[in-house]
N, C-alpha and C positions, 0 to 999 in steps of 0.2 A: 867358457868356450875353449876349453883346454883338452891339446892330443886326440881322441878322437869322438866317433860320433855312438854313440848310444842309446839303448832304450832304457825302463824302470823297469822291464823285464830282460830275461835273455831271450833272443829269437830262437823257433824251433830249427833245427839242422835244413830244413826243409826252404828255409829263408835265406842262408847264408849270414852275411855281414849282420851287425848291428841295425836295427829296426831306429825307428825318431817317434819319439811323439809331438803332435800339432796342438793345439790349445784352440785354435777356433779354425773353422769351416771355410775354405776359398772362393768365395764369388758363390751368385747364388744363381737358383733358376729360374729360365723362362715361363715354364709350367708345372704342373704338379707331379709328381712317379708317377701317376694312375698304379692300377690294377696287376694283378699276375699275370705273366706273358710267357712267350714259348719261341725259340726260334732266337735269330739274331746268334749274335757275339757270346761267345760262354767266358767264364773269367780266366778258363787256362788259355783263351785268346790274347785275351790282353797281357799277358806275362811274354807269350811266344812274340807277339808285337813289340814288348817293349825291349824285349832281348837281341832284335836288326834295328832298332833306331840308332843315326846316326849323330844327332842334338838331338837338343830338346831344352828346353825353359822351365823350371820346377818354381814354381812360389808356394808360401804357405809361413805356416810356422812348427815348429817342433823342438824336442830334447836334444840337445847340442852338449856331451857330456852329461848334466848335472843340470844345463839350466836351459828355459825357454826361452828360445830366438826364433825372430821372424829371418826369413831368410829369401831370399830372390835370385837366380841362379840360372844359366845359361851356358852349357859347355856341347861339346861335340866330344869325338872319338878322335881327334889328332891333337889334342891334347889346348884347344883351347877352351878359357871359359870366363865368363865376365858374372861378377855377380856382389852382393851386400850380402851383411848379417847382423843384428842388433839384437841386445835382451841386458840386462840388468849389469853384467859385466861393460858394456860400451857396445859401439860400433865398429863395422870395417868394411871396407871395399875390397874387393880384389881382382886384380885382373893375371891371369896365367896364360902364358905362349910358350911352345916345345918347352924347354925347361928351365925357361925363367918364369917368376911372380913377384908380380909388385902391389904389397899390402896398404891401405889405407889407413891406419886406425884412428878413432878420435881420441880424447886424454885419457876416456876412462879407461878405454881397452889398454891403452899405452900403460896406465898405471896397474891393472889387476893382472895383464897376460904377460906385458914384457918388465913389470916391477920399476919402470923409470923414472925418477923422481922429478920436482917438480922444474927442476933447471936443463932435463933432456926434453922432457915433455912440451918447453918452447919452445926448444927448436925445432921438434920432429913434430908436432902437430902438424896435419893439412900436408904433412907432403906424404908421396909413395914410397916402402923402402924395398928396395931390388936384394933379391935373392934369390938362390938358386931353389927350383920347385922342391928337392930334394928334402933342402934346409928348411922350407916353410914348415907350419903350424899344421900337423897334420891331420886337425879337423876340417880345416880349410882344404886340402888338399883332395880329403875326401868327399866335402861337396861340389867338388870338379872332377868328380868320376863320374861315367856313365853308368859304372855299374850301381854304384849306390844307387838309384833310382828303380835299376831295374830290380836289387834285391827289397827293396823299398813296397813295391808291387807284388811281388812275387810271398815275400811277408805278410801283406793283406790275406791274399789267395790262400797262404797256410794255415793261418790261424782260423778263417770263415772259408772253408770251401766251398759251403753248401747255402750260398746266400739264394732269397728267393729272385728271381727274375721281375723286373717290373716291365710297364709299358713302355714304348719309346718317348723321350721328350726333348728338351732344349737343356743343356747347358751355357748361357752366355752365347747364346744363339749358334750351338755347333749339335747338333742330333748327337743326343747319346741313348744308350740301353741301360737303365738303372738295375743296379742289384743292389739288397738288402740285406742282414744279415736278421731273420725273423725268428730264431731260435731260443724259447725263454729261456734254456738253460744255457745257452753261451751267449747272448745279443748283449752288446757292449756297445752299437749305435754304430757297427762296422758298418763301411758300405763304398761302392765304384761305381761308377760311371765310365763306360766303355763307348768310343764312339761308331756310332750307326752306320757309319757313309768311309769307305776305302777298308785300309788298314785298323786293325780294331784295337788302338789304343787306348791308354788308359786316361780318360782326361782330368776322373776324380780318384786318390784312394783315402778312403779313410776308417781307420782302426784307432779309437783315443785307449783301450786297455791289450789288445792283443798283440797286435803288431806295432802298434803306438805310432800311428802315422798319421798326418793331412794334410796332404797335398795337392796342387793343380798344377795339369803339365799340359802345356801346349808349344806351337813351333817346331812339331815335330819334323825332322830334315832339314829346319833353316839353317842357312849360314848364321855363327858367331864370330858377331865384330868383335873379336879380345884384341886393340891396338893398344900398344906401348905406351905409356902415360909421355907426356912430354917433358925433356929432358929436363926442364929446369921447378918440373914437380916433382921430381926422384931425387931421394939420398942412396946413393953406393952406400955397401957394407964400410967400404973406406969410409966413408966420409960419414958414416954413423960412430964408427967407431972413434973418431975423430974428435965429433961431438961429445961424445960418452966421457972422453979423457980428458977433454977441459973442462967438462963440469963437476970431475972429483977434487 
């Protein structure tokens, strides 16, 4: 989980940032796609939709650098965001407010991300360490953008543009418009889910070889609770640093 976020491809110019890949499928459906359909939400809908969301909630799993992490994620546009991320390196929490973040990590992440042996790694397990957003891990940082989501979306749409439309059905009980990507020469099992009812957001995208994404975003405009960890679950940089130098 190291620096930033990437695919096993590069995205086309048309996608912007680095693309993610997911490993398995988010939540499943109430009904089946049906049939070819006409009408409804088109998918440059849901890009224009996802480009005025103000939060939004991402879960799923995908390529985080190099490796596969589940990931659970909730930010807005004034710069807060509350979320996890776990995969073969360890765990982490993190919560970001204007421009501080306070990182969770468990031992493993403590020993592959920040290299700390096993005499820091008692004492900094289980608490949050304060720093400036600035200073964070800038993979982390960039699962607390809005934009990553939006080029995340927008990624799908480049790589399958031309997915076939399906019938309306349920997603986790919210109306969406299914599209497919039905092309033998490019179908790589892309596909969105766009919802039926308001604003036509994106509520599925998934690309496992083109865009390398899969995601589920819901909560679109809610408030995020990103509050402050409590003071006596936080290490200051001081008092990390502190740490560090009695245990060499």
């Amino acid at each position: 989980m190291k620096h930033v976020i990437r695919g096993r491809r590069a995205a086309v110019a048309a996608a912007g940032a680095a693309a993610l890949l997911a490993l398995t499928a988010c939540g499943g459906d109430d009904e089946g796609d049906g049939g070819e359909a006409s009408g409804g939400p088109a998918q440059a809908d849901a890009v224009k939709a996802m480009r005025t969301v103000t939060s939004v909630h991402a879960a799923g799993e995908m390529i985080l650098v190099a490796d596969p992490v589940t990931i659970d994620v909730q930010v807005d546009d004034k710069g807060n965001c509350v979320g996890s991320a776990s995969g073969d390196e360890g765990a982490v929490e993190f919560v970001m407010q204007g421009d501080t973040a306070w990182v969770k990590p468990d031992a493993a992440y403590l020993e592959s991300e920040y290299m700390y042996d096993d005499a820091v790694i008692a004492e900094v397990e289980g608490s949050y360490l304060e720093e400036a957003k600035a200073d964070a891990q800038s993979a982390l940082v960039d699962l607390c953008k809005l934009d990553t989501y939006v080029e995340q979306t927008n990624s799908v749409v480049s790589f399958s543009p031309g997915m076939t439309q399906k019938e309306q059905t349920k997603h986790e009980g919210v109306a969406v418009v299914p599209y497919v990507n039905e092309d033998p020469s490019t179908s790589d099992g892309a596909s969105m889910k766009i919802a039926a009812d308001g604003k036509p957001y994106p509520v599925t995208i998934t690309d496992p070889e083109g865009a390398e994404v899969d995601l589920a975003f819901s909560a679109f405009g809610k408030p995020v609770k990103a509050e402050a960890p409590a003071a006596d679950s936080v290490l200051t940089e001081e008092q990390l640093s502190d740490i560090r130098l009695e245990a060499m």
